[in-house]
Wavefront OBJ file of the C-alpha trace (Angstrom):
o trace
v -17.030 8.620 18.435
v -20.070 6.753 17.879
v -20.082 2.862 18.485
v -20.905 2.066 15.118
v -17.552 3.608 12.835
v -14.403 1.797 12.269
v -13.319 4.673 10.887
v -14.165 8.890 11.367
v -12.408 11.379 9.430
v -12.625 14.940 9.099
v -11.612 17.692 7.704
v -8.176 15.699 6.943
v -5.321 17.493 5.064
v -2.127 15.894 4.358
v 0.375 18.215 2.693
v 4.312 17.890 1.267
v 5.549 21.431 0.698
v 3.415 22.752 -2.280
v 1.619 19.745 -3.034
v -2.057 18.935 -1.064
v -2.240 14.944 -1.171
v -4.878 15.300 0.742
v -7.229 17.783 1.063
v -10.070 18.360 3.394
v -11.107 14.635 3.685
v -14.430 13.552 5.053
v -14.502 9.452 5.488
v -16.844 7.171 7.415
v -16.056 3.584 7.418
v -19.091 1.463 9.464
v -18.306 -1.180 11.507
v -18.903 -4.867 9.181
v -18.563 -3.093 6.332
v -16.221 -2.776 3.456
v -15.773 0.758 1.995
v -13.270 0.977 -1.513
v -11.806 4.305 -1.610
v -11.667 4.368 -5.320
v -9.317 6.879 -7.815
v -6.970 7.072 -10.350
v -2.860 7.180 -8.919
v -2.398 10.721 -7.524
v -5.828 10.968 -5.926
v -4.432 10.762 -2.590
v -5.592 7.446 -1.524
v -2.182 5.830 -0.421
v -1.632 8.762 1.523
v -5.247 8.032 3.387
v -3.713 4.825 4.138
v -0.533 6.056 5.587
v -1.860 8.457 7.975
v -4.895 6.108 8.911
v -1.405 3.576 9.839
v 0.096 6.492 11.529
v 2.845 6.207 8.882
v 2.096 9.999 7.998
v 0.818 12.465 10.350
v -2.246 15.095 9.362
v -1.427 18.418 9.311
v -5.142 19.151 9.644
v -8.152 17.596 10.315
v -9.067 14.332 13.070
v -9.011 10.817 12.632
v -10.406 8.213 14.734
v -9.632 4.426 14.404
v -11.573 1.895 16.586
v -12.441 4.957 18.681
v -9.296 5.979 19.266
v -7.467 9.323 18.069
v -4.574 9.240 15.615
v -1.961 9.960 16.030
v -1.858 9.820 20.025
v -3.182 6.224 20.072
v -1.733 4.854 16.838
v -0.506 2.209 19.222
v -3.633 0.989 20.780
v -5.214 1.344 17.232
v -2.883 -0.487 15.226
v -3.094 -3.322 17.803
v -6.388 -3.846 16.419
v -5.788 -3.299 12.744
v -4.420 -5.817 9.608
v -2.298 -3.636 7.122
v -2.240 -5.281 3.463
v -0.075 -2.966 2.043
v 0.570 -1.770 -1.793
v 4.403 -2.747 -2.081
v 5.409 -6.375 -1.111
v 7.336 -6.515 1.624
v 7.477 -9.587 2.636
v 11.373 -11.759 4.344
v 11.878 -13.724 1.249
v 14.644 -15.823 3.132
v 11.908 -16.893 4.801
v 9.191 -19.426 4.450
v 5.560 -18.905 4.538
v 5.026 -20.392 7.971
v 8.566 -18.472 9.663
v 6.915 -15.268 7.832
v 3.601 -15.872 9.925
v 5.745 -16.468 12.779
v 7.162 -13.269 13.384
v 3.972 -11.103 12.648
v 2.191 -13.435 15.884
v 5.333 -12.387 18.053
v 5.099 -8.583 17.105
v 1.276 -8.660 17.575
v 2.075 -10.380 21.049
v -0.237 -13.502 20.148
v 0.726 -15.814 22.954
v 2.864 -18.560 23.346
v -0.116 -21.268 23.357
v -2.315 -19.204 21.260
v 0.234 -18.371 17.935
v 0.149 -22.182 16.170
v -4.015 -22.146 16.253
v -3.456 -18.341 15.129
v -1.187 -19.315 11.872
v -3.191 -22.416 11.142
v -5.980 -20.301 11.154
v -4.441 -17.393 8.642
v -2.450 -20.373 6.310
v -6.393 -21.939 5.912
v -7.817 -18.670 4.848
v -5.624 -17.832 2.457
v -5.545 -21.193 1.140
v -1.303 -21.111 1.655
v -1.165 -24.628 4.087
v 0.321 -26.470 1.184
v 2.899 -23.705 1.068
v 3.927 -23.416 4.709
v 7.410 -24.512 4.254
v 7.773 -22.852 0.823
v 10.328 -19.815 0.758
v 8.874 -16.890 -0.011
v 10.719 -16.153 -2.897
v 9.761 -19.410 -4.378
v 5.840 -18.235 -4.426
v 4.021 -16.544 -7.281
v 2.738 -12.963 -7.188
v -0.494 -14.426 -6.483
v 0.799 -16.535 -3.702
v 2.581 -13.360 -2.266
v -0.603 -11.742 -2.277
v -2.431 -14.024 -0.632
v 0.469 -14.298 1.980
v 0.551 -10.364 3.293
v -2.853 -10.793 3.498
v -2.445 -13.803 5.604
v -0.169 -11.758 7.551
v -2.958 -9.118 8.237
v -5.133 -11.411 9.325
v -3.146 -13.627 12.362
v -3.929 -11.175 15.266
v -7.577 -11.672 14.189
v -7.767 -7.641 13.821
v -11.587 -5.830 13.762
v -10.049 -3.686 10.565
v -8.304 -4.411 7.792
v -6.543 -1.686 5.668
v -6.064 -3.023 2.395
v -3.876 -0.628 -0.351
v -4.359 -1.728 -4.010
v -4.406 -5.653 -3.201
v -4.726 -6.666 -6.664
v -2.848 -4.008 -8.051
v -0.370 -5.841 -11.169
v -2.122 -9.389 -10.807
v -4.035 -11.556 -13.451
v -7.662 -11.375 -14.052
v -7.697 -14.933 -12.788
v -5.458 -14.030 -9.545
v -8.219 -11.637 -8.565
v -10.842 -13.129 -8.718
v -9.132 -15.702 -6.164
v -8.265 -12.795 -3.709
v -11.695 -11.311 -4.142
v -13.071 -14.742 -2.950
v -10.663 -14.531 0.197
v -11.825 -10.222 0.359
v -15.501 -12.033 -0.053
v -14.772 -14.360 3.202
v -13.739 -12.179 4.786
v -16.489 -10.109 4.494
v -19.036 -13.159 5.360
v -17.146 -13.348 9.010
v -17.619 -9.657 9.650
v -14.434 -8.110 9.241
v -14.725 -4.180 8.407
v -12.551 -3.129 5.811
v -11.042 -0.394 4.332
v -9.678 -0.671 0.696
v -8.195 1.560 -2.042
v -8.361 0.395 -5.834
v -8.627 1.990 -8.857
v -10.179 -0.633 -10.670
v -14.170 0.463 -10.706
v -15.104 -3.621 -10.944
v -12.868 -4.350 -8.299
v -15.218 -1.728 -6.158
v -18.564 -2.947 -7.504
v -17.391 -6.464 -6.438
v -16.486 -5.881 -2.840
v -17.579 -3.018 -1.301
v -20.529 -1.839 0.365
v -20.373 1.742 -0.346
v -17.434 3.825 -2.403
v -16.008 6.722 -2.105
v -14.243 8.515 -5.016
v -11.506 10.402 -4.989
v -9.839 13.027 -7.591
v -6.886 15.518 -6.390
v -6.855 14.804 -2.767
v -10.584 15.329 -2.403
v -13.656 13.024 -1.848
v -15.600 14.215 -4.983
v -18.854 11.302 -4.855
v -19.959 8.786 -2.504
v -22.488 6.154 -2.016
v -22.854 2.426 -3.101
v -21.315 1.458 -6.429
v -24.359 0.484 -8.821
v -25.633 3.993 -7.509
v -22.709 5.533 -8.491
v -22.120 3.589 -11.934
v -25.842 4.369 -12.917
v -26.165 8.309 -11.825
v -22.585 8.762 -13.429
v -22.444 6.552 -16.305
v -25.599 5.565 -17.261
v -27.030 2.216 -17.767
l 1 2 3 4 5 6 7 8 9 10 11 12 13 14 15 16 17 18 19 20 21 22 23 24 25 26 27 28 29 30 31 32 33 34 35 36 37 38 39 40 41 42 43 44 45 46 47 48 49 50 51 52 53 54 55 56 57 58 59 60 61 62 63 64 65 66 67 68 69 70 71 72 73 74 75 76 77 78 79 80 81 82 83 84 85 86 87 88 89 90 91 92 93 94 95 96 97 98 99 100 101 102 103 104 105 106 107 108 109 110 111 112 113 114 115 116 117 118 119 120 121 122 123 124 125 126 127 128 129 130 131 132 133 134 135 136 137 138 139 140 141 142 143 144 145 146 147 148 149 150 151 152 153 154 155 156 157 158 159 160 161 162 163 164 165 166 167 168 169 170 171 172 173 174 175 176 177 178 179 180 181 182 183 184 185 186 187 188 189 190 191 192 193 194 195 196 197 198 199 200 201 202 203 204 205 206 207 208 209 210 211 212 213 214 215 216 217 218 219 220 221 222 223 224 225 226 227 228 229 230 231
């Protein structure tokens, strides 16, 4: 795998009896970059996510992740990867700070290194005013900005984001496309499905589309807006 890709798919198929989720995927996501996968429900994109987390296996097709093969080294690649996923599922007996807690002792942050770690996720996210708040006490927003938090305290070289935004306020995302923005400044790569088309003109570097399981147009969003859509 070259150096320079996060991410290196091909040929990917992803099938559950008579239904292709995914079918015959082609994806390159650069290293520093953030690439939207961007569709309508159905297109197949959650089920990119799934397999690219080892969560689903191909039944065709090969995926590299950091330069390592999937599924054999989902291990080794998910080591290195932040998951912000679509569904909150987040220990709401918890608070912010405990919930940070337990993602540094599953990533194996050590002992001397997991306090800088959380301090370091609570400030990007803008959450240290909430460390001690219980989860269940935050607003969707807040919960938001918390799994990505989460993603983020291993310091990981990809994050896979799933619909962050998906169900929030106008003014909710703009605040998590400041954090996505950041992010982005520090040279994080990133991987993220949406299927709001602003969403993708705001953050990403390039797009690829996706209808029925297929990529069906790629290239960076004004591009795509303008030979598509027209001025």
């Amino acid at each position: 795998m070259s150096g320079e890709l996060a991410i290196r798919l091909r040929g990917v198929v992803k099938r559950y009896g008579p239904i292709t989720a995914v079918d015959g995927l082609d994806l390159e996501v650069p290293l520093g970059t953030c690439v939207g996968l961007l569709g309508p429900n159905g297109a197949g994109k959650s089920t990119t996510m799934r397999m690219l987390t080892a969560q689903s296996i191909a039944d065709e097709g090969e995926l590299e992740v950091l330069g390592f093969q999937l599924p054999r080294d989902s291990k080794q690649a998910r080591a290195q990867c932040g998951v912000v996923p679509q569904l909150d599922n987040l220990d709401v007996s918890l608070t912010v700070e405990q919930n940070l807690l337990v993602f540094a002792h599953l990533y194996r942050i050590g002992r001397y290194d997991r306090q800088a770690a959380i301090e370091r996720s609570l400030e990007l996210a803008n959450l240290a005013d909430r460390r001690d708040t219980r989860v269940d006490k935050l607003s969707g927003g807040m919960r938001r900005r918390l799994l990505i938090a989460r993603a983020l305290v291993h310091q990981p070289r990809l994050v896979l984001m799933d619909e962050p935004t998906v169900g929030l306020d106008p003014q909710v995302r703009q605040q998590l496309w400041a954090l996505i923005d950041r992010l982005r400044y520090e040279g994080t790569t990133i991987l993220m499905s949406t299927h709001y088309i602003e969403e993708a003109q705001r953050l990403a570097d390039t797009v690829l589309i996706m209808s029925h399981g297929k990529g069906v147009a790629r290239g960076k969003p004004a591009d795509l807006v303008l030979e598509h859509a027209g001025r």
